[in-house]
C-alpha positions as CSV (number, residue, x, y, z in Angstrom):
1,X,28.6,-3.0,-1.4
2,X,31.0,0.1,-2.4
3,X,29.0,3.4,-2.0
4,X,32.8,5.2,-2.1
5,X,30.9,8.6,-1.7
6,X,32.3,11.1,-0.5
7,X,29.1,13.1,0.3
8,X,30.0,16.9,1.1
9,X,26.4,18.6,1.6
10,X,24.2,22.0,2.4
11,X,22.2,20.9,4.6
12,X,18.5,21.9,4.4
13,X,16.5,23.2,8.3
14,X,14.6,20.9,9.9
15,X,10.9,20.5,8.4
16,X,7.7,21.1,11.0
17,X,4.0,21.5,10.6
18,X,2.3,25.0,10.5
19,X,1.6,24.2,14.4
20,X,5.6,23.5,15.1
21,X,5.1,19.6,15.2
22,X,7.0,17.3,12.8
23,X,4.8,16.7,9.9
24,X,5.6,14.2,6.9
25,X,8.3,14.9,5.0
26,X,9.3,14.2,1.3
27,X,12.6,14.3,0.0
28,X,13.0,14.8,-3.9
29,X,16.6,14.1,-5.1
30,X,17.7,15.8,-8.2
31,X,20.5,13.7,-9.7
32,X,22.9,15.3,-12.1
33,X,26.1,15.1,-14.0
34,X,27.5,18.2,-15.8
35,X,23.9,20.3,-16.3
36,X,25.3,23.5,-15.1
37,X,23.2,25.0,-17.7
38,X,19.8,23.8,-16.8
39,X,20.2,22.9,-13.3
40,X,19.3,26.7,-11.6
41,X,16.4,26.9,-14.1
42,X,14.9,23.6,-13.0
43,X,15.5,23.7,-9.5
44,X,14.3,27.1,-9.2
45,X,10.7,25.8,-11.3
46,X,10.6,22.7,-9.1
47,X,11.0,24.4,-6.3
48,X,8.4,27.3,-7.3
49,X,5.5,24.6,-8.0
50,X,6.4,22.8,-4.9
51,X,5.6,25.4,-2.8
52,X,3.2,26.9,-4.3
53,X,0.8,23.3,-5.4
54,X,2.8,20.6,-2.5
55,X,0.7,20.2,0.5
56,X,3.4,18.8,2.9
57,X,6.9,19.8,3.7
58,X,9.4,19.1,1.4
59,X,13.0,18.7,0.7
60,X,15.0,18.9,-2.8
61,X,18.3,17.6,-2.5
62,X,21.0,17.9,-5.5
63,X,23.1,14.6,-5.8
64,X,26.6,16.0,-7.7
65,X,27.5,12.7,-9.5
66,X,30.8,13.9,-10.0
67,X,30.7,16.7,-12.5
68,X,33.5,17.8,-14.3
69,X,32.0,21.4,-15.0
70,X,30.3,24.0,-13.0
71,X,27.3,21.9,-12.0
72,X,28.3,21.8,-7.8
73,X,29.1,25.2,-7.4
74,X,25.6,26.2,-9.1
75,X,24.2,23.2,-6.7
76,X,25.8,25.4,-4.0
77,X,24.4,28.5,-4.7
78,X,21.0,27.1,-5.0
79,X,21.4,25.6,-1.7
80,X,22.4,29.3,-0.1
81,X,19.5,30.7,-1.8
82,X,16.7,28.3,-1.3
83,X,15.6,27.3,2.5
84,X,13.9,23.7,1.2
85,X,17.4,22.9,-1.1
86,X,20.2,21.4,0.0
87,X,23.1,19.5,-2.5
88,X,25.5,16.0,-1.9
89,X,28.7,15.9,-4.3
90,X,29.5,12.5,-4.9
91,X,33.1,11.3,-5.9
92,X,31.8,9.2,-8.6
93,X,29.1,9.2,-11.1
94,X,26.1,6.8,-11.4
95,X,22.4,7.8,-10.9
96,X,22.2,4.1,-8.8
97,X,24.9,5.9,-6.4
98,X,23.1,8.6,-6.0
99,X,19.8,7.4,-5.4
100,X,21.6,5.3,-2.8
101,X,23.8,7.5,-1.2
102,X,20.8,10.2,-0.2
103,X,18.0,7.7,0.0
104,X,19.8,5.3,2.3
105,X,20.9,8.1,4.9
106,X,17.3,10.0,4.6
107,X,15.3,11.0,7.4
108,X,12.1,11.8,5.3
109,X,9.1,9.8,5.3
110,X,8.7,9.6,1.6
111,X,11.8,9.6,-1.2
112,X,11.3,10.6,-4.6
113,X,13.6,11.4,-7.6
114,X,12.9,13.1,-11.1
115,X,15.5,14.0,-14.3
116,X,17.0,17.5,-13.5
117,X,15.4,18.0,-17.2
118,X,11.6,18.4,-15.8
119,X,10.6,15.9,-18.3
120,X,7.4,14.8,-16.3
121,X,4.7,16.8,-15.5
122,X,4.7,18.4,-12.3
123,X,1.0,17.8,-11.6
124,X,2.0,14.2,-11.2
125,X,4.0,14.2,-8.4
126,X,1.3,15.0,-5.6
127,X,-0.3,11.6,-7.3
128,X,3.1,10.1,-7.1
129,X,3.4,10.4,-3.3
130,X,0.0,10.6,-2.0
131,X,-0.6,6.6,-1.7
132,X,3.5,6.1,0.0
133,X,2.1,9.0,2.8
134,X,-1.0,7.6,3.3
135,X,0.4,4.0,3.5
136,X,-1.6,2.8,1.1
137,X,1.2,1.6,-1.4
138,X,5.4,1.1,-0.3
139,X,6.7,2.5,-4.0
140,X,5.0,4.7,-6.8
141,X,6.2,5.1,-10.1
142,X,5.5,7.2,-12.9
143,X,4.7,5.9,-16.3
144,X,4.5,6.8,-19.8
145,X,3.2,4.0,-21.2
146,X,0.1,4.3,-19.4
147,X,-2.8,4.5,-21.3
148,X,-3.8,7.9,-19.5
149,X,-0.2,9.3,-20.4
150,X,0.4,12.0,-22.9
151,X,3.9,11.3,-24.6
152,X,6.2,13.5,-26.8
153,X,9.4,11.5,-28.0
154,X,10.8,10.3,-31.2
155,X,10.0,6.7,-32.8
156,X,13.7,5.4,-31.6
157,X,13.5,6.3,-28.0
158,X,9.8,5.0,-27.9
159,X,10.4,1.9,-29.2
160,X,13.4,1.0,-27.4
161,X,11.0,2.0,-24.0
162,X,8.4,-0.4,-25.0
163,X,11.1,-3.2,-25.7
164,X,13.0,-3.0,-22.9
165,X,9.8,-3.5,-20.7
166,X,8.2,-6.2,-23.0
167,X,11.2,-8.0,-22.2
168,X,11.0,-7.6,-18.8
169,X,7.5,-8.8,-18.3
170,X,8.5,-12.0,-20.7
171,X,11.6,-12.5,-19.3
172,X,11.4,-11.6,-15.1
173,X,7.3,-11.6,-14.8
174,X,7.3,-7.6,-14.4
175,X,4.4,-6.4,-13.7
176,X,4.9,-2.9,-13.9
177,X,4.8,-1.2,-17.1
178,X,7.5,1.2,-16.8
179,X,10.7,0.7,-15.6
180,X,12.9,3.5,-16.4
181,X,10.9,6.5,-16.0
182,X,12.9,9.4,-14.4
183,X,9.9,9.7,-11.5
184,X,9.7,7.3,-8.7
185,X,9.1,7.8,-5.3
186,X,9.1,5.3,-2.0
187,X,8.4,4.9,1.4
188,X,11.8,5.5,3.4
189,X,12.2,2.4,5.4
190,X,10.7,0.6,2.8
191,X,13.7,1.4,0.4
192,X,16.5,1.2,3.1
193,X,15.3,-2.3,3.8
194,X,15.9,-3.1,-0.1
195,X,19.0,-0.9,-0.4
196,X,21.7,-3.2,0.6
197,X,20.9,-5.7,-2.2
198,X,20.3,-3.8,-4.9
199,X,23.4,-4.2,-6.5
200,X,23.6,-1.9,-9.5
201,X,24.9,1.7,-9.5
202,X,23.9,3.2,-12.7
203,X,20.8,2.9,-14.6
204,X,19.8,-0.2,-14.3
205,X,19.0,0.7,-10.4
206,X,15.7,1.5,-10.7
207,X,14.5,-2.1,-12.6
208,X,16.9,-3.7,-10.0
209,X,14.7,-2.2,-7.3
210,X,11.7,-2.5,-8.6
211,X,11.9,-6.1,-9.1
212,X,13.0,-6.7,-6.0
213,X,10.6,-4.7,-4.5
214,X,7.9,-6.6,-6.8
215,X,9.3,-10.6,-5.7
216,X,9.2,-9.1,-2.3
217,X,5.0,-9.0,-1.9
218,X,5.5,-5.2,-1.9
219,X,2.9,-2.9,-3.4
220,X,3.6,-0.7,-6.4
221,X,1.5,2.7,-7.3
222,X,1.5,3.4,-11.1
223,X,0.6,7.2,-12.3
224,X,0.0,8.5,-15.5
225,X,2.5,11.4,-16.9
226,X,2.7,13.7,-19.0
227,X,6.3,13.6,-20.4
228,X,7.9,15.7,-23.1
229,X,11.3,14.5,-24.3
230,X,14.5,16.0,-23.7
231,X,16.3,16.3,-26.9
232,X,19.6,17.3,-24.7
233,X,19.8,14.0,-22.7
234,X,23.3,12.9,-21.8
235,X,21.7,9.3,-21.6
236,X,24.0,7.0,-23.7
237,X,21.4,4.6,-25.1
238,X,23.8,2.0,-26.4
239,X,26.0,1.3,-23.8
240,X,22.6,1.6,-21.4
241,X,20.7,-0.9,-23.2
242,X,23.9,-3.1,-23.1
243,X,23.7,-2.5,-19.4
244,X,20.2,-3.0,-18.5
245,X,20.7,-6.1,-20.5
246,X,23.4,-7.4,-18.2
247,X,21.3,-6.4,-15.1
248,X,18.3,-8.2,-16.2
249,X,20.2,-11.5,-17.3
250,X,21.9,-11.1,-13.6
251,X,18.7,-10.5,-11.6
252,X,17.2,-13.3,-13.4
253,X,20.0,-16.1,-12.6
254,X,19.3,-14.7,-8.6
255,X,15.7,-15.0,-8.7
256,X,15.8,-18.9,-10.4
257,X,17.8,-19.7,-7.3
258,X,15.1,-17.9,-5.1
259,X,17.7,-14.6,-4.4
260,X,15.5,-11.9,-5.0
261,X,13.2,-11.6,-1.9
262,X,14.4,-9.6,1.1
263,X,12.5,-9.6,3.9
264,X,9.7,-6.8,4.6
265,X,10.1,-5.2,8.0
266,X,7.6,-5.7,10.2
267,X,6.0,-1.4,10.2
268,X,5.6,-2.4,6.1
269,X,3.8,-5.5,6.6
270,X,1.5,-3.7,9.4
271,X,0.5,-1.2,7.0
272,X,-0.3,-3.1,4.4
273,X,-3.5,-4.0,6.3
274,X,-6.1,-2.7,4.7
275,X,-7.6,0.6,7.3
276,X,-8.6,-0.6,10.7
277,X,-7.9,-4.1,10.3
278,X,-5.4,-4.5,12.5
279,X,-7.9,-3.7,15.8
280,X,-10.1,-5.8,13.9
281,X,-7.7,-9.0,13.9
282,X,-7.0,-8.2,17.6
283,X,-10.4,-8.2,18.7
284,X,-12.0,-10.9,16.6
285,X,-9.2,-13.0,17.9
286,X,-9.7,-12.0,21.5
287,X,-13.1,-13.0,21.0
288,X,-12.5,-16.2,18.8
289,X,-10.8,-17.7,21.6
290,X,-13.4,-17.2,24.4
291,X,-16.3,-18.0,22.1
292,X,-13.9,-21.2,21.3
293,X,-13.4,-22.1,25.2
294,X,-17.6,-22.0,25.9
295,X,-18.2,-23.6,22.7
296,X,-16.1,-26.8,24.0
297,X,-17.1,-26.2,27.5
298,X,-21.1,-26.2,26.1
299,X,-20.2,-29.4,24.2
300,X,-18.8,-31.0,26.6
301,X,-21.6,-30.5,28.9
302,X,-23.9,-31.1,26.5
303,X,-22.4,-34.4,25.3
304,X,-23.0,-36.1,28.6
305,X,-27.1,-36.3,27.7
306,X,-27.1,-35.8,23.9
307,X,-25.7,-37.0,21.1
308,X,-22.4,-35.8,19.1
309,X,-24.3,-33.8,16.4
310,X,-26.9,-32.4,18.7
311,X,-24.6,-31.2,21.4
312,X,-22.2,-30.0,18.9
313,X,-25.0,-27.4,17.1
314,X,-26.5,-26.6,20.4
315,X,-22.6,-25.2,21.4
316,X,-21.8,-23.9,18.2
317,X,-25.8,-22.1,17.8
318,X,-25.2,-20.0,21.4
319,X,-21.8,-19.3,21.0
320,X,-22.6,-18.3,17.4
321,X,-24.8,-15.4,19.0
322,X,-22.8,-14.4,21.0
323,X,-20.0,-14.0,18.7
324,X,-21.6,-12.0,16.3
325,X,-22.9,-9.8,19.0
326,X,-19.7,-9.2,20.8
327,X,-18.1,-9.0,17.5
328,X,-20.7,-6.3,16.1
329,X,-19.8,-4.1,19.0
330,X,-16.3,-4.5,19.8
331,X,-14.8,-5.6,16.6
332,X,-16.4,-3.3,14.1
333,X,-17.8,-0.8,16.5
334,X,-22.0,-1.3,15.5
335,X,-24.0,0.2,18.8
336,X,-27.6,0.3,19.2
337,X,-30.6,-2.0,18.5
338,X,-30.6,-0.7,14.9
339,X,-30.2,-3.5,12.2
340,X,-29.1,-6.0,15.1
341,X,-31.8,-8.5,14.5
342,X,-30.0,-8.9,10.6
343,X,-26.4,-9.0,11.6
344,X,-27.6,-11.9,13.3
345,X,-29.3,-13.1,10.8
346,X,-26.8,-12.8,8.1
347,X,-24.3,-14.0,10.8
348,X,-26.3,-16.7,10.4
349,X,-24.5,-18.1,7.6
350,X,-21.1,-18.7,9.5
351,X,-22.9,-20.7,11.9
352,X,-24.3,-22.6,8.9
353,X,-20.9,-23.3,7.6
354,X,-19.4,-24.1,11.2
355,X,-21.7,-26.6,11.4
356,X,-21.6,-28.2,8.1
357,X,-17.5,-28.4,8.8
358,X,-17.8,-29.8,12.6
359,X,-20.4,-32.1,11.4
360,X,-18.4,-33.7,8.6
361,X,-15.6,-33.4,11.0
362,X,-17.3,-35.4,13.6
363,X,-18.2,-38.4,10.8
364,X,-14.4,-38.4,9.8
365,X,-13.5,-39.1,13.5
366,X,-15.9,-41.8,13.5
367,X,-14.3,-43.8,10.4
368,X,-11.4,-43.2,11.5
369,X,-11.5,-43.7,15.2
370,X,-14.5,-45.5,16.0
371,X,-15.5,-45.3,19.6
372,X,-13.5,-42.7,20.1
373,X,-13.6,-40.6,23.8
374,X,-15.6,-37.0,24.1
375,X,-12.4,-35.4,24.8
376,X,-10.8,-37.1,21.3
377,X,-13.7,-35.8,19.6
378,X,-12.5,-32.2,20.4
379,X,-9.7,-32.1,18.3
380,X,-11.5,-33.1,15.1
381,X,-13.6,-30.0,16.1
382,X,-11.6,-27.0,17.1
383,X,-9.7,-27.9,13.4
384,X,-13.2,-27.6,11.6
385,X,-13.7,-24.5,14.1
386,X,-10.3,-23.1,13.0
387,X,-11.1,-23.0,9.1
388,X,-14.8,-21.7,9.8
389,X,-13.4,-19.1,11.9
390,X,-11.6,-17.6,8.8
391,X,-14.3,-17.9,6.8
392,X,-16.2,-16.1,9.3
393,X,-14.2,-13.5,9.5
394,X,-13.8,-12.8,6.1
395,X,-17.8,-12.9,5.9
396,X,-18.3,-10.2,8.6
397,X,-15.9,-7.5,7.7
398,X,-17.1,-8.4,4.0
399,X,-20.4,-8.1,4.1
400,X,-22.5,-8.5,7.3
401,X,-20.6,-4.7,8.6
402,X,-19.4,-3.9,5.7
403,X,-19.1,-0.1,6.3
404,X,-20.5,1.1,2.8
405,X,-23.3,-1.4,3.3
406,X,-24.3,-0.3,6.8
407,X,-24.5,3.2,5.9
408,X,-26.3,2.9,2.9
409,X,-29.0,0.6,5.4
410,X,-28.9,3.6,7.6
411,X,-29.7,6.1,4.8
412,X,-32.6,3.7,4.1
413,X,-34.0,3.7,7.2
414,X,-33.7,8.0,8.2
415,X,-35.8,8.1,4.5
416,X,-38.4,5.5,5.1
417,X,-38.8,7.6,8.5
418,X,-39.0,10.5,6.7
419,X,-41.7,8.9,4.5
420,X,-43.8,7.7,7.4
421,X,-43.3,11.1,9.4
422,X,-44.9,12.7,6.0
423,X,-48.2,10.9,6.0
424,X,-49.3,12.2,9.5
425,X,-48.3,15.5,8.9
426,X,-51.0,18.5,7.3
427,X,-50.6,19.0,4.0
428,X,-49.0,22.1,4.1
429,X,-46.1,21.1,5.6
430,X,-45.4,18.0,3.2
431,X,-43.8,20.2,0.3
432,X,-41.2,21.1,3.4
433,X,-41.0,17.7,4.2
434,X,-40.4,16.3,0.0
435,X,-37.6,19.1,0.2
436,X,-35.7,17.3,3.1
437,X,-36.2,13.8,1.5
438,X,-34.7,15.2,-1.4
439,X,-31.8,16.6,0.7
440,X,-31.5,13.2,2.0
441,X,-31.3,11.4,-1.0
442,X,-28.4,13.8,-2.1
């Protein structure tokens, strides 16, 4: 891959939090080619809004893509003048290079990019981030062909837009909706890990990305803009449409030979977990496998004086308790005797399904191995074990202590104590007592 940058740069001070510890960072790269007449103006507004509306530190770096004209020594001054701006000079043009030159060396938590021409709405960009910071999404994108966007640009411009990505969702399976929009953003290691094989340098970088990005399982945010457009774009449409076409007919021969999907690193995949899941995999496992070991060590036992389907819902009904116990206070952190007696209950209903599975597991072994030994029995039940154990997973952090379902069982409760509370108090202390069951409804 040939960056051939040359970068020369104002570097930007480090970023910390109002405390003096690092907070995140978001870099927002500017690129540019020969605006030396709008570039102060927009920089100095970006810049304004950033830090007057932007709730985390930021960075704004001006990529040079080789301008002919004034454009790096305004970059320059902007970078003397203002402490958050810094600007790169590149040797040779191509938004692609850009993109890749100061993305690719970042040390920011989030990336971003927008037209020097402010064609997007600011208020979009806190949207545009949050989900990347939070890691709640690995690339965000803005889009005018949202329905919730409000767009100003001529018939041509619109309909080659809404062509280009038709063609992509016939053609590649695209599922985002707009490809080419001048306001994207990322998680850093996130786009360094797809860097190296994205392959174009121009425009066609960002569907080149995102499609990788897509075929590799990763999770794209989509805001609404408000975009006006810029009647002075240097944007040559028909030699970019020629291009785009080229890229897409290229991506497409890589991904019918299985080329497009990089591998995620590990942090990404981690995060994707929905909040506190990870603990919750932990734990439930650490517990899967001793509630396993007593359930076969019960059977076992059990199996000398009983038979097969008798000792196996004898194991698999005390182990069952247990697990949903232990699991209700380690796993997903429930204390107290409050609503313990219907986790159980609705824990229930794994048990059920264990049972129905080891059962119909334990009749398979017989067809197929008749007469088979205690010990061969085992195997035919830790693999029914092993699919109930998913489902019983799924079924507790679903539904049995699912959080929004506990705590509206909670709110339940305080009022129905507030209720009972009511009818032994006087009855001049009731209208005090309606008030805070009103409160409590709120």
């Amino acid at each position: 891959m040939n960056h051939s940058s040359s970068p020369a740069a104002h570097a930007a001070p480090p970023v910390a939090g109002r405390d003096g510890t690092r907070t995140e960072l978001v870099e927002v790269v500017v690129p540019v080619y020969n605006e030396e007449h709008v570039l102060a103006r927009s920089v100095r507004t970006l810049h304004g809004y950033l830090r007057e509306h932007f709730p985390y530190p930021f960075r704004i770096t001006i990529a040079d893509n080789a301008s002919v004209d004034a454009t790096w020594q305004v970059a320059s001054a902007l970078a003397a003048e203002l402490p958050e701006v810094r600007a790169v000079h590149l040797d040779q043009k191509g938004r692609g290079r850009a993109l890749r030159t100061v993305w690719g060396s970042s040390d920011a938590d989030v990336v971003a990019y927008m037209d020097v021409d402010l064609s997007t709405g600011l208020e979009a960009f806190l949207p545009l981030v949050a989900p990347l910071l939070s890691g709640h999404s690995d690339l965000a994108i803005g889009s005018r062909l949202h329905r919730g966007s409000a767009v100003v640009r001529g018939p041509k411009r619109e309909f080659i837009s809404r062509t280009y990505n038709l063609l992509l969702r016939a053609t590649l399976a695209a599922k985002f909706s707009d490809a080419q929009c001048g306001f994207k953003a990322a998680r850093t290691e996130v786009v360094q890990a797809l860097l190296a094989d994205v392959e174009d340098q121009t425009w066609f970088f960002d569907t080149e990305l995102l499609l990788l990005a897509e075929r590799s399982g990763l999770r794209i945010h989509e805001v609404p803009v408000d975009w006006i457009d810029d009647p002075d774009s240097r944007v040559d449409i028909v030699r970019t449409v020629k291009d785009d076409l080229k890229g897409m007919w290229r991506v497409g021969k890589k991904a019918a030979f299985g080329a497009t999907r990089m591998p995620v690193p590990p942090r990404v995949l981690q995060a994707q977990l929905p909040t506190g899941m990870r603990w919750q995999l932990s734990s439930f496992a650490v517990i899967g496998v001793l509630s396993t070991l007593a359930y076969l060590g019960l059977y076992l036992l059990t199996r000398q004086a009983a038979p097969a389907v008798l000792a196996n819902a004898f194991a698999l009904l005390v182990t069952a308790i247990a697990n949903t116990a232990a699991n209700r206070r380690f796993t997903f952190g429930v204390t107290g005797p409050r609503d313990a007696l219907r986790h159980q209950v609705e824990g229930g209903i794994a048990f059920v399904i264990g049972l129905v599975l080891s059962t119909v597991a334990l009749a398979v072994s017989r067809l197929v191995a008749p007469g088979a030994s205690h010990t061969a029995e085992l195997g035919w039940l830790v693999a029914a074990n092993a699919l109930a154990t998913v489902v019983r997973f799924v079924l507790l952090r679903a539904w049995v202590f699912n959080p929004h379902r506990t705590a509206r069982h909670a709110r339940e409760a305080d009022l129905s104590e507030l209720s009972s509370l009511a009818t032994d108090r006087p009855a001049h202390d009731r209208s005090a007592h309606d008030r805070s069951t009103q409160e409590a409804r709120r």
